[in-house]
N, CA, C and O atoms as a Tripos MOL2 file, in Angstrom:
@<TRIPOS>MOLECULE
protein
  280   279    70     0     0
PROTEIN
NO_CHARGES

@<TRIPOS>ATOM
      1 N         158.0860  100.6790  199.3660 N.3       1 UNK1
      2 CA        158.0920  101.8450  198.5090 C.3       1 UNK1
      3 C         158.9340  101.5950  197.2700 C.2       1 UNK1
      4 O         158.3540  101.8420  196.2120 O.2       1 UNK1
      5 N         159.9650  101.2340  197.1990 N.am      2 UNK2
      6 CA        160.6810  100.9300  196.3370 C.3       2 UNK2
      7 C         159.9420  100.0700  195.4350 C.2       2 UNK2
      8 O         159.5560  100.4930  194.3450 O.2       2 UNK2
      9 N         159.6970   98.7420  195.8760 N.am      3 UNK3
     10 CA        159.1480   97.7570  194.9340 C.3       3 UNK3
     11 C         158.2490   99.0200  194.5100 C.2       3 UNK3
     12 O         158.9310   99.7930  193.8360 O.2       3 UNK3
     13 N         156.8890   99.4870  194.6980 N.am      4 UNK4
     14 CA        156.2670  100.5240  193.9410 C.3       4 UNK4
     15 C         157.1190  101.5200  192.9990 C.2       4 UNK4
     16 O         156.5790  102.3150  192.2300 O.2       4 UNK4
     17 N         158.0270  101.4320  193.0970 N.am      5 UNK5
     18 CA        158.8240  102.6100  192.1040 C.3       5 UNK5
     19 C         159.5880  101.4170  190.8440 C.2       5 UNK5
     20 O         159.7270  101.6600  189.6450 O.2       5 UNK5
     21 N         159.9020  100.4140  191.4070 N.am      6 UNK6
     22 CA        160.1400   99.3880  190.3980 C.3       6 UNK6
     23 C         158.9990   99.1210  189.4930 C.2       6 UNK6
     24 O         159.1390   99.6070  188.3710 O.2       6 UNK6
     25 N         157.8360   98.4270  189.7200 N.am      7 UNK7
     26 CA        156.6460   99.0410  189.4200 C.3       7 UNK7
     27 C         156.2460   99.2800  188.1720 C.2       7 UNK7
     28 O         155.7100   98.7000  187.2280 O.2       7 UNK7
     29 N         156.9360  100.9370  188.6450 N.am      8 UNK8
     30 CA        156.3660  102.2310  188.0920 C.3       8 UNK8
     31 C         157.1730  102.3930  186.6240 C.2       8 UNK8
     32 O         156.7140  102.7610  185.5420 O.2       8 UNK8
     33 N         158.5730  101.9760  186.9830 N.am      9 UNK9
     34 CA        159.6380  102.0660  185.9940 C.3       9 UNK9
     35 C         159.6650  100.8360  184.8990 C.2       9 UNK9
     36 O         160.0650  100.7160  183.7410 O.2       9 UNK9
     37 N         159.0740  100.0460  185.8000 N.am     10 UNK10
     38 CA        158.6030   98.8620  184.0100 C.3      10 UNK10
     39 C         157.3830   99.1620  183.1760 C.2      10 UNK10
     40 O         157.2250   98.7530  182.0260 O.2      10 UNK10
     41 N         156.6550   99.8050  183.7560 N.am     11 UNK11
     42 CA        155.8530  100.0720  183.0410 C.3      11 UNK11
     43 C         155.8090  101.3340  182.5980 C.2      11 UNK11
     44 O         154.6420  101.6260  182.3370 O.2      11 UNK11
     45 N         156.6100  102.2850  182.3780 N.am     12 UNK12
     46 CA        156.8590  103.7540  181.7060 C.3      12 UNK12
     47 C         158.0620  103.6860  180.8900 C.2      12 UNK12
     48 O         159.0760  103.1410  181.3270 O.2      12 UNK12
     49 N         158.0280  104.0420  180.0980 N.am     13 UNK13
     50 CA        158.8510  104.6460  178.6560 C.3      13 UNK13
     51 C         159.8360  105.3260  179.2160 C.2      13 UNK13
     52 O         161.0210  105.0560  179.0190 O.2      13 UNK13
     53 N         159.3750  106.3800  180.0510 N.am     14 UNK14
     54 CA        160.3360  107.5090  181.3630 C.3      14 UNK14
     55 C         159.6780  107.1920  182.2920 C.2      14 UNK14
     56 O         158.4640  107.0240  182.4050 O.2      14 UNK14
     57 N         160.9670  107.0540  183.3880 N.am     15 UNK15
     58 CA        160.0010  107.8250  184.7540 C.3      15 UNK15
     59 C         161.2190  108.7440  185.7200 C.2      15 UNK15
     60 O         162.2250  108.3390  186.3040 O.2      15 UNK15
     61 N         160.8010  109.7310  185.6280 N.am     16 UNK16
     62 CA        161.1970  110.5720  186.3260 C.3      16 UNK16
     63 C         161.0450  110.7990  187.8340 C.2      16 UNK16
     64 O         159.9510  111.3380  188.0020 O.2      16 UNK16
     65 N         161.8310  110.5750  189.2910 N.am     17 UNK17
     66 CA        161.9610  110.3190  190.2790 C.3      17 UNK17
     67 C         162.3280  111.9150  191.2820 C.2      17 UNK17
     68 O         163.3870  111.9350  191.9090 O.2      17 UNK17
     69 N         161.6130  112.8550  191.3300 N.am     18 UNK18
     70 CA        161.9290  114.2090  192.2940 C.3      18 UNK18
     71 C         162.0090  113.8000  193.5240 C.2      18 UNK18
     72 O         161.0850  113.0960  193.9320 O.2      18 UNK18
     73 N         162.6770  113.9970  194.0700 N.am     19 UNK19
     74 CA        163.2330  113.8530  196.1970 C.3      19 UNK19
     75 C         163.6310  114.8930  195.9220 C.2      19 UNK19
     76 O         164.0690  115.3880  194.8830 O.2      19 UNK19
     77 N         163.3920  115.4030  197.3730 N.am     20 UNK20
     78 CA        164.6430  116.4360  198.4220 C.3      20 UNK20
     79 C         165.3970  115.7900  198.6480 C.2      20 UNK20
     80 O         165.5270  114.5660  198.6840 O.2      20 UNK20
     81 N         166.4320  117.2410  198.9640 N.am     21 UNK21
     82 CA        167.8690  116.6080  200.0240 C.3      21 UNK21
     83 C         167.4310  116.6290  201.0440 C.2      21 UNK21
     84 O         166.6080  117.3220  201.6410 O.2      21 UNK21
     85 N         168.3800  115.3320  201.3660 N.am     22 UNK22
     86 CA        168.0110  115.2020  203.1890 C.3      22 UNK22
     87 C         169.2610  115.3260  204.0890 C.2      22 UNK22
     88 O         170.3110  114.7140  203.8930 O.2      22 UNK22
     89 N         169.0070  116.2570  205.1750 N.am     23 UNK23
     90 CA        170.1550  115.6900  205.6060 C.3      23 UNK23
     91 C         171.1630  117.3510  205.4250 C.2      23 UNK23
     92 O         172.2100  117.5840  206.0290 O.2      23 UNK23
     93 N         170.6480  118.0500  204.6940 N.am     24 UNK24
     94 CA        171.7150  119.4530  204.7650 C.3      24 UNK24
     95 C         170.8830  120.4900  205.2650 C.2      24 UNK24
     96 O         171.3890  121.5550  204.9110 O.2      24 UNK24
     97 N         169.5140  120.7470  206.1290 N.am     25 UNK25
     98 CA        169.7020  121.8730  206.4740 C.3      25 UNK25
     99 C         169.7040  122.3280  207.7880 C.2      25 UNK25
    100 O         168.9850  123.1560  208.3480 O.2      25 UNK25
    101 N         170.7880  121.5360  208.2550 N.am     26 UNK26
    102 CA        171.0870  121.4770  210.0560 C.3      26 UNK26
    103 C         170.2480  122.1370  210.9340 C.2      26 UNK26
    104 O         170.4450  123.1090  211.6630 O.2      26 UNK26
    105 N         169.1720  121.3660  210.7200 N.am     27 UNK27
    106 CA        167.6640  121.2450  211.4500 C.3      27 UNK27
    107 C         168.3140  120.3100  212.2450 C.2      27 UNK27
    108 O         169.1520  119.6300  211.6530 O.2      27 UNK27
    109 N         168.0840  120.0050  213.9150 N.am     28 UNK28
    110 CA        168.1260  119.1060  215.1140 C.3      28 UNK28
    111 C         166.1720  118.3000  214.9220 C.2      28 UNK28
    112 O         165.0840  118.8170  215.1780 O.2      28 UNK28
    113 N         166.5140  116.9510  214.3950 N.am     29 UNK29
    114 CA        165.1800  116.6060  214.6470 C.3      29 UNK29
    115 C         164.6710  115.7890  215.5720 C.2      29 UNK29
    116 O         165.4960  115.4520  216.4200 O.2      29 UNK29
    117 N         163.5790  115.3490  215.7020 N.am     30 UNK30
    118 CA        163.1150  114.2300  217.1370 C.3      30 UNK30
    119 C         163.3790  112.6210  216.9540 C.2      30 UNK30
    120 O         162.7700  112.3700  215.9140 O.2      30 UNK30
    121 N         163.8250  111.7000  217.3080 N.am     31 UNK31
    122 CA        164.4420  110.3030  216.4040 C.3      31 UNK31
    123 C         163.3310  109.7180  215.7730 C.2      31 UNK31
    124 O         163.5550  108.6890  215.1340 O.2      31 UNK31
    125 N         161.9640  110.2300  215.8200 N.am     32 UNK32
    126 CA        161.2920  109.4120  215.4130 C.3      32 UNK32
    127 C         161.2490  110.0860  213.7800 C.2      32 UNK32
    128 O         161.0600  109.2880  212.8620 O.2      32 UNK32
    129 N         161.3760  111.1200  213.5540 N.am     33 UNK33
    130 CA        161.9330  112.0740  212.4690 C.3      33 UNK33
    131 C         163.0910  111.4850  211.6050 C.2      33 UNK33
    132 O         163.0910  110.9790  210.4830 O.2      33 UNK33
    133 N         163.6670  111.6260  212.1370 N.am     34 UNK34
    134 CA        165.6370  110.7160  212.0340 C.3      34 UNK34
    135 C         165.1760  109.6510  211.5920 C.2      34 UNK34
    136 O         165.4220  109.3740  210.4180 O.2      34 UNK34
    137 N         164.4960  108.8830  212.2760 N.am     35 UNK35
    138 CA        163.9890  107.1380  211.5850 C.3      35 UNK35
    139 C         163.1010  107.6660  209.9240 C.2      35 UNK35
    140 O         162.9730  106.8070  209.0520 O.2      35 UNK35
    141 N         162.7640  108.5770  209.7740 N.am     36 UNK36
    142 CA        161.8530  108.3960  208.3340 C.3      36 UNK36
    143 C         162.5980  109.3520  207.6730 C.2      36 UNK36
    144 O         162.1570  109.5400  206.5390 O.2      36 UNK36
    145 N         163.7060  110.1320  207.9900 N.am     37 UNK37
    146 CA        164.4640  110.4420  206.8840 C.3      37 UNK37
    147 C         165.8280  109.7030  206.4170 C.2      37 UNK37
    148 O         166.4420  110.0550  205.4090 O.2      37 UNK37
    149 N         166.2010  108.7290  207.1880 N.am     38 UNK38
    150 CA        167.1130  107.7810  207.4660 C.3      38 UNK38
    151 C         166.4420  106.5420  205.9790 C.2      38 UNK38
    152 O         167.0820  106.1250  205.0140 O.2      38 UNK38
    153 N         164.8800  106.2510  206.3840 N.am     39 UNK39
    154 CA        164.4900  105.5160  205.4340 C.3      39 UNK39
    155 C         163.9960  105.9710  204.3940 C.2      39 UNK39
    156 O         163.3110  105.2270  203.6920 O.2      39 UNK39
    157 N         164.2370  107.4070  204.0060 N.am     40 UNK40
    158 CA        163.8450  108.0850  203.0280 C.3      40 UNK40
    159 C         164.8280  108.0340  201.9860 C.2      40 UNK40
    160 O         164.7070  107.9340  200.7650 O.2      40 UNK40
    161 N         166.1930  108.1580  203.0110 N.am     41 UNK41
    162 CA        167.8730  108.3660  202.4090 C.3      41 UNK41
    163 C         167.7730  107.0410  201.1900 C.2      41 UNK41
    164 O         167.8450  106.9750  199.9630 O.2      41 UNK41
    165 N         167.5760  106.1130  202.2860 N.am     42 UNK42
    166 CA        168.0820  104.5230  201.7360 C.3      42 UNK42
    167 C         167.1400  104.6110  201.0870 C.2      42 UNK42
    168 O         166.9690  103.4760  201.5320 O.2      42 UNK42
    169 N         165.9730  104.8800  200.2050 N.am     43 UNK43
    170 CA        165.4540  104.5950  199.4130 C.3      43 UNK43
    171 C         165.6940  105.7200  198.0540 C.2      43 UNK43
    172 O         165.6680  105.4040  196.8650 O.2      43 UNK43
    173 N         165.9100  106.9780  198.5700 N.am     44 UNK44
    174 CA        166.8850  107.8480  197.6670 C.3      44 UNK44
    175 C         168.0560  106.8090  196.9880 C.2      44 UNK44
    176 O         167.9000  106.3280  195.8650 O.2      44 UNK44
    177 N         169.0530  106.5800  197.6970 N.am     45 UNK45
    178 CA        169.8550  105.2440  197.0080 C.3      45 UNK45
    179 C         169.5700  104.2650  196.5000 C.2      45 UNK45
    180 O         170.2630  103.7790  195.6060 O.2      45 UNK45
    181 N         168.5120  103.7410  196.9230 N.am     46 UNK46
    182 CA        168.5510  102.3390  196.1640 C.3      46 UNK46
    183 C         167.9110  102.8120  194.5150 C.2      46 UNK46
    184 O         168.2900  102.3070  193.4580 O.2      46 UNK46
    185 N         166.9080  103.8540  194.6560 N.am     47 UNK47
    186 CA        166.8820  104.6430  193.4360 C.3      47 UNK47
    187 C         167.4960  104.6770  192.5280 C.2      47 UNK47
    188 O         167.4210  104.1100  191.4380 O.2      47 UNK47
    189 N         168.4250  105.6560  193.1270 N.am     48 UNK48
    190 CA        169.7810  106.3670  192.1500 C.3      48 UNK48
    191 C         170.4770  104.8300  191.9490 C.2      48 UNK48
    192 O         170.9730  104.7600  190.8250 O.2      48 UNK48
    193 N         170.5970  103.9570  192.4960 N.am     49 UNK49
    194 CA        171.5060  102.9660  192.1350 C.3      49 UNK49
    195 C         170.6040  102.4810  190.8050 C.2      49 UNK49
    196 O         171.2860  102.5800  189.7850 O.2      49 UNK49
    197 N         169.2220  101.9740  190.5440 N.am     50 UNK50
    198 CA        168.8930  101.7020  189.5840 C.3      50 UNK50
    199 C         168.8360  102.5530  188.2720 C.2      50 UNK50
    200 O         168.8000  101.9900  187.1780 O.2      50 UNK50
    201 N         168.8250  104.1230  188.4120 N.am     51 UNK51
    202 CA        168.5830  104.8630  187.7580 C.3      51 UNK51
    203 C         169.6680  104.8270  186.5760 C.2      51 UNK51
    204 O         170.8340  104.5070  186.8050 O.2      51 UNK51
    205 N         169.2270  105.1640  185.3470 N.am     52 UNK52
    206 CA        170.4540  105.5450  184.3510 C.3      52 UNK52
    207 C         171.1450  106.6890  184.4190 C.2      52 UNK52
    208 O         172.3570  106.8400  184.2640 O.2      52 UNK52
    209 N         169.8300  107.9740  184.8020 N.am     53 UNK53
    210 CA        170.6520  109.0870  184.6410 C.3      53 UNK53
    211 C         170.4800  109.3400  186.4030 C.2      53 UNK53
    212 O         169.6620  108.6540  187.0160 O.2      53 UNK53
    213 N         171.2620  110.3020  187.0690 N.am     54 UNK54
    214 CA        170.9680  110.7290  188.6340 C.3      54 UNK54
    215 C         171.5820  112.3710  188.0420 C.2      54 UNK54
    216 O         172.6100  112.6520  187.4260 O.2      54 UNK54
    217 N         170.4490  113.2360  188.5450 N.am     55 UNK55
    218 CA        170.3180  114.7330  188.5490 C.3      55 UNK55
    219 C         170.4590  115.3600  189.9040 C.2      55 UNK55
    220 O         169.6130  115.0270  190.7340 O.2      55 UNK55
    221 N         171.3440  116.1710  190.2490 N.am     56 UNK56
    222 CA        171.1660  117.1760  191.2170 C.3      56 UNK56
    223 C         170.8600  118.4790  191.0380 C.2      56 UNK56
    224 O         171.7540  118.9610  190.3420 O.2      56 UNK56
    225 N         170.0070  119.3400  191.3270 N.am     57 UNK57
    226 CA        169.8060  120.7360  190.8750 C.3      57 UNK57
    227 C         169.8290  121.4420  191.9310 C.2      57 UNK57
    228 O         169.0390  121.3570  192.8720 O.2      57 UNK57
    229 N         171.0840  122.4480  191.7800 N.am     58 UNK58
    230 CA        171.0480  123.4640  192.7000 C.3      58 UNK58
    231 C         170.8490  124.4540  192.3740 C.2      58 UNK58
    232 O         171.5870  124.4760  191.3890 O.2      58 UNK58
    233 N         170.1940  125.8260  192.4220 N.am     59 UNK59
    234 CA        169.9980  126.7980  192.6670 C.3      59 UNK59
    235 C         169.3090  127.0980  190.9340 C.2      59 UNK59
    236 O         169.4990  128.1570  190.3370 O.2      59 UNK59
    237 N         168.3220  125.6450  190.2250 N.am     60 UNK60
    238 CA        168.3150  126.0320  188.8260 C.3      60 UNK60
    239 C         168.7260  125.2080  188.1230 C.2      60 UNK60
    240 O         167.8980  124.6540  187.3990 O.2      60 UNK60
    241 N         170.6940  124.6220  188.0050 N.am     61 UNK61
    242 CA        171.4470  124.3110  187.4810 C.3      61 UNK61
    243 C         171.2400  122.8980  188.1700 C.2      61 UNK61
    244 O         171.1920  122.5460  189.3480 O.2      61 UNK61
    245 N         171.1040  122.0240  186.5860 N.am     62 UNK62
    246 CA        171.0280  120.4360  186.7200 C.3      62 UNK62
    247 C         172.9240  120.0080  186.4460 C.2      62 UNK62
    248 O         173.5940  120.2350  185.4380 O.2      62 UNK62
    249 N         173.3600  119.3370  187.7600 N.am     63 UNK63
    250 CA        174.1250  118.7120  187.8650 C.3      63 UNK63
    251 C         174.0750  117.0110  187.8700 C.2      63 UNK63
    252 O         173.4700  116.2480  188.6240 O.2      63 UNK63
    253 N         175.1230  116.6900  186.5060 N.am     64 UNK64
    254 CA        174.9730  114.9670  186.4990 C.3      64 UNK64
    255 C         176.1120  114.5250  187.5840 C.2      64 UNK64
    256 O         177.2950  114.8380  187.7160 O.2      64 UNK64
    257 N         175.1430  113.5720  188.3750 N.am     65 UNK65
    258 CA        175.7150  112.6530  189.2820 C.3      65 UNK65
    259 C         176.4310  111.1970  188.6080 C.2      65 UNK65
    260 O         177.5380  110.6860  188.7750 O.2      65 UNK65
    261 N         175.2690  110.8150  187.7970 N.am     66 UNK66
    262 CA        175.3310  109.0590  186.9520 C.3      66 UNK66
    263 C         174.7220  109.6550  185.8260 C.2      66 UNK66
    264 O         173.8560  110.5280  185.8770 O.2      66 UNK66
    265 N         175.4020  108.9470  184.3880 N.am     67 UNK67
    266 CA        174.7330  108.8380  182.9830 C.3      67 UNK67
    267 C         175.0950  109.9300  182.3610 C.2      67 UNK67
    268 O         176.3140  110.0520  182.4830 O.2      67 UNK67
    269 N         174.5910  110.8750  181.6900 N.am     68 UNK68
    270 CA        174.7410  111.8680  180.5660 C.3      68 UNK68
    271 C         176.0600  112.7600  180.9640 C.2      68 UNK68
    272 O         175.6730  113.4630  181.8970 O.2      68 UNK68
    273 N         177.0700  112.9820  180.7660 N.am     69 UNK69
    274 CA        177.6330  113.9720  181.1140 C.3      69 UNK69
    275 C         178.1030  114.0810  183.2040 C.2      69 UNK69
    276 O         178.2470  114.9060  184.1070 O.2      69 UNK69
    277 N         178.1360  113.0930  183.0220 N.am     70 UNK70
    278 CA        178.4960  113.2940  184.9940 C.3      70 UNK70
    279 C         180.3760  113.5940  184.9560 C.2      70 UNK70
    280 O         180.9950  113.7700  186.0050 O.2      70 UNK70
@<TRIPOS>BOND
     1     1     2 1
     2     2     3 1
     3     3     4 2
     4     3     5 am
     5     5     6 1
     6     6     7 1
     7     7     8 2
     8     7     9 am
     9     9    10 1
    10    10    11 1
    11    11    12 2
    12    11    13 am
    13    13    14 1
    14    14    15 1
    15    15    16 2
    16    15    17 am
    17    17    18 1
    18    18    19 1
    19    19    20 2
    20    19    21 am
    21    21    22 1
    22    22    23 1
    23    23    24 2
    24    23    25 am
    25    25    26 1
    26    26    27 1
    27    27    28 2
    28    27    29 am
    29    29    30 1
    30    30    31 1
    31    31    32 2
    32    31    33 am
    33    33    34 1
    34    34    35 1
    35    35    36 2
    36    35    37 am
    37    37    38 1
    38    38    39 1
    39    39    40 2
    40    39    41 am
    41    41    42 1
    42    42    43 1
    43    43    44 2
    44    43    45 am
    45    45    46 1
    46    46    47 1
    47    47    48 2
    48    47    49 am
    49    49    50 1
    50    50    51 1
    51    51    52 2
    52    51    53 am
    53    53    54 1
    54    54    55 1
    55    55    56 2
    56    55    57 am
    57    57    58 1
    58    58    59 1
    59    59    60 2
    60    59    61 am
    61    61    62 1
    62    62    63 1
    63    63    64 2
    64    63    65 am
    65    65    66 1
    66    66    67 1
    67    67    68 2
    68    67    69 am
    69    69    70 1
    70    70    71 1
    71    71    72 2
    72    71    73 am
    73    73    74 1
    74    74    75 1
    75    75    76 2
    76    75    77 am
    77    77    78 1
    78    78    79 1
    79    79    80 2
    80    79    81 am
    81    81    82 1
    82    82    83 1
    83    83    84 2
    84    83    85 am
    85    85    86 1
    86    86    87 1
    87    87    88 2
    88    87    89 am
    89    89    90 1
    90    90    91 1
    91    91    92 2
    92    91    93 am
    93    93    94 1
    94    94    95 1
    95    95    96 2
    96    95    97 am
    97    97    98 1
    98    98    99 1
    99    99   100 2
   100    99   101 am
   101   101   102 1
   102   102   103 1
   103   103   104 2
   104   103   105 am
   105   105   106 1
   106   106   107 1
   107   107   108 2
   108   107   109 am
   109   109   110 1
   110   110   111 1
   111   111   112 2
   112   111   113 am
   113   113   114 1
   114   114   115 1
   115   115   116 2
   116   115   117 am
   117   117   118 1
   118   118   119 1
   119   119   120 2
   120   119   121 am
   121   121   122 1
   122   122   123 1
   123   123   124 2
   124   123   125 am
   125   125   126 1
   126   126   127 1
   127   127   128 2
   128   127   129 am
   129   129   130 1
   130   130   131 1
   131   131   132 2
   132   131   133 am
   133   133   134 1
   134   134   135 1
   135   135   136 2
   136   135   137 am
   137   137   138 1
   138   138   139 1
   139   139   140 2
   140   139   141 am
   141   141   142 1
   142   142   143 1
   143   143   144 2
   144   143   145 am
   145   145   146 1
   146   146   147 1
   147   147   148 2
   148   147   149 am
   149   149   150 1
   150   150   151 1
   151   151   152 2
   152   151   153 am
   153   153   154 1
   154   154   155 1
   155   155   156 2
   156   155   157 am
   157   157   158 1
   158   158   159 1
   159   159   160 2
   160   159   161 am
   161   161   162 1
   162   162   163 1
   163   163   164 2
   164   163   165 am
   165   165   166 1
   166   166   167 1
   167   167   168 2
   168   167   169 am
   169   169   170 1
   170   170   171 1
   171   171   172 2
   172   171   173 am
   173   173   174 1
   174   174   175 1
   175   175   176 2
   176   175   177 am
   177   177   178 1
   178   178   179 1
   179   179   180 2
   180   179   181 am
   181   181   182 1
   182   182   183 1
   183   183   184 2
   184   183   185 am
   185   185   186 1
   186   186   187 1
   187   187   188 2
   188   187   189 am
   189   189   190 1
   190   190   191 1
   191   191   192 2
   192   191   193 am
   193   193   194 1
   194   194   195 1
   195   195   196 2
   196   195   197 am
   197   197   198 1
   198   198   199 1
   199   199   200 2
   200   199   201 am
   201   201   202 1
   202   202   203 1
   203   203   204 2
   204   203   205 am
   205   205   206 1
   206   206   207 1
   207   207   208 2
   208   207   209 am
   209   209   210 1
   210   210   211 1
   211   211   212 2
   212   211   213 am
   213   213   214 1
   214   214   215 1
   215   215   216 2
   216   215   217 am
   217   217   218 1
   218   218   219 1
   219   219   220 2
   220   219   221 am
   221   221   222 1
   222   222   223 1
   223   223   224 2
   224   223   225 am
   225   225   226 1
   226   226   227 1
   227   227   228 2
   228   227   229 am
   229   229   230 1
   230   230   231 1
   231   231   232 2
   232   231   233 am
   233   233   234 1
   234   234   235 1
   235   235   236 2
   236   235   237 am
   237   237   238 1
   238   238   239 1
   239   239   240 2
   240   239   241 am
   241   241   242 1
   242   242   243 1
   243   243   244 2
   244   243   245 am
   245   245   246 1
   246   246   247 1
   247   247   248 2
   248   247   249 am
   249   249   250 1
   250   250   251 1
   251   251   252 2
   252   251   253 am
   253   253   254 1
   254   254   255 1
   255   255   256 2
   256   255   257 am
   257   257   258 1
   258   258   259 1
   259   259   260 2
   260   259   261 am
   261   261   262 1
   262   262   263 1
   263   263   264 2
   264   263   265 am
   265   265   266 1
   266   266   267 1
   267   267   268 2
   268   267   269 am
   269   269   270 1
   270   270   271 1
   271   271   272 2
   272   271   273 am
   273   273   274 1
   274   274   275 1
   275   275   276 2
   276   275   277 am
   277   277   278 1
   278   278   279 1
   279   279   280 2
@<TRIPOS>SUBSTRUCTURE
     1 UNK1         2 RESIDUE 1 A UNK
     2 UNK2         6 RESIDUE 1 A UNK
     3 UNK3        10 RESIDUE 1 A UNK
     4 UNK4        14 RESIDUE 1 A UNK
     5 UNK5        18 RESIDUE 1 A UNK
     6 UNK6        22 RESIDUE 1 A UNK
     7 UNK7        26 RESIDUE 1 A UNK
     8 UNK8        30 RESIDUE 1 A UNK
     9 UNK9        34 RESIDUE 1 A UNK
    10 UNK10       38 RESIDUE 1 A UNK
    11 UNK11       42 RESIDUE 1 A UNK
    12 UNK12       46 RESIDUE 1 A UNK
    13 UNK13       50 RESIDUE 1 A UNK
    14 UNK14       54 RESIDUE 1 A UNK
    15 UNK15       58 RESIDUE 1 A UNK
    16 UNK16       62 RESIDUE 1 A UNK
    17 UNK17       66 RESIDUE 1 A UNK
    18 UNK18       70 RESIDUE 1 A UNK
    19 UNK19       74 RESIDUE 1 A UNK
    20 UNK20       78 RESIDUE 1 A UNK
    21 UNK21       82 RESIDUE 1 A UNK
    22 UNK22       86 RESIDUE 1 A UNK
    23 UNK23       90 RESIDUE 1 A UNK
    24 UNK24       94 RESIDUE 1 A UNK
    25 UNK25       98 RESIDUE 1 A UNK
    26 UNK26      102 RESIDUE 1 A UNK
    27 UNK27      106 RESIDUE 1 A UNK
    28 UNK28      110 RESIDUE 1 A UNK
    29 UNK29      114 RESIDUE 1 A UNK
    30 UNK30      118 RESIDUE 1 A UNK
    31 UNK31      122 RESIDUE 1 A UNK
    32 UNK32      126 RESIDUE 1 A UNK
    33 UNK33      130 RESIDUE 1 A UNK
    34 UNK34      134 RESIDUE 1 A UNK
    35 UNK35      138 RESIDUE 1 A UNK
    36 UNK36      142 RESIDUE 1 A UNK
    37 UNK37      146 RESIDUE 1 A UNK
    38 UNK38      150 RESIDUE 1 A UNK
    39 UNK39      154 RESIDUE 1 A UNK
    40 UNK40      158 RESIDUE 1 A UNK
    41 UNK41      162 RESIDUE 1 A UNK
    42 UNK42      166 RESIDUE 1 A UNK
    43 UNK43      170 RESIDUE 1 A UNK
    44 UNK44      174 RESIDUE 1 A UNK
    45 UNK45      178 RESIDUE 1 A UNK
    46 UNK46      182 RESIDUE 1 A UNK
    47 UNK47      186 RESIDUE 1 A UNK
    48 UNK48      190 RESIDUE 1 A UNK
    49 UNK49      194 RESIDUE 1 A UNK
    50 UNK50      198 RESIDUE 1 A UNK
    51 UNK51      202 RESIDUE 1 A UNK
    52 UNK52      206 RESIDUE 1 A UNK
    53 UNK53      210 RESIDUE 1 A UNK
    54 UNK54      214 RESIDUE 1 A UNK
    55 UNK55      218 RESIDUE 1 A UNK
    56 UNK56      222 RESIDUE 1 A UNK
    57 UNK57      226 RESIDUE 1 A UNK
    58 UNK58      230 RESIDUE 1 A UNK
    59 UNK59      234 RESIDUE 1 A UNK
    60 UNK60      238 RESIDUE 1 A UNK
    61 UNK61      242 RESIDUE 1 A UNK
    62 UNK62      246 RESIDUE 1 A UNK
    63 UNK63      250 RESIDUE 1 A UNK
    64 UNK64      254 RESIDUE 1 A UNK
    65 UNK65      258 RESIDUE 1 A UNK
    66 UNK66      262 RESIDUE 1 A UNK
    67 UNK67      266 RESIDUE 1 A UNK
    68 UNK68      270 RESIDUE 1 A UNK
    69 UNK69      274 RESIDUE 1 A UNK
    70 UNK70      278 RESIDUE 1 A UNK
C-alpha cells in the first residue's frame, strides 16, 4: 500500500492523504480486526513520516502536527 501512495506522490503536484483515527473509540475488537488496524496505524506513519505537512482535524478545526505552523 504504501509503495502505491509513493506512487501516487511522484506523480502529483499535491497529494492529499485522508485516514481515520484509529485506535480512540474504545471499541473491544476481534484480533483479526486488531491485525488490520495495527497495519493501517503503521502505514498512517510511514505516511506522515514522508509527508511535508501532517493535519489533524477535530471537530472542524485543522490542527498542524508537521510543516506549516505545527
Amino acid at each position: 500500500m504504501l509503495s502505491g501512495v509513493e506512487r501516487a506522490a511522484e506523480q502529483a503536484a499535491l497529494l492529499v492523504v485522508v485516514t481515520n483515527e484509529l485506535f480512540s473509540d474504545g471499541m473491544d475488537y476481534d484480533p483479526e480486526t486488531l491485525a488490520y488496524l495495527d497495519v493501517l496505524a503503521r502505514l498512517n506513519r510511514a505516511v506522515a513520516r514522508r509527508a511535508d505537512r501532517v493535519y489533524e482535524v477535530v471537530c472542524g478545526i485543522p490542527i498542524a502536527w508537521k510543516g506549516a505552523n505545527p
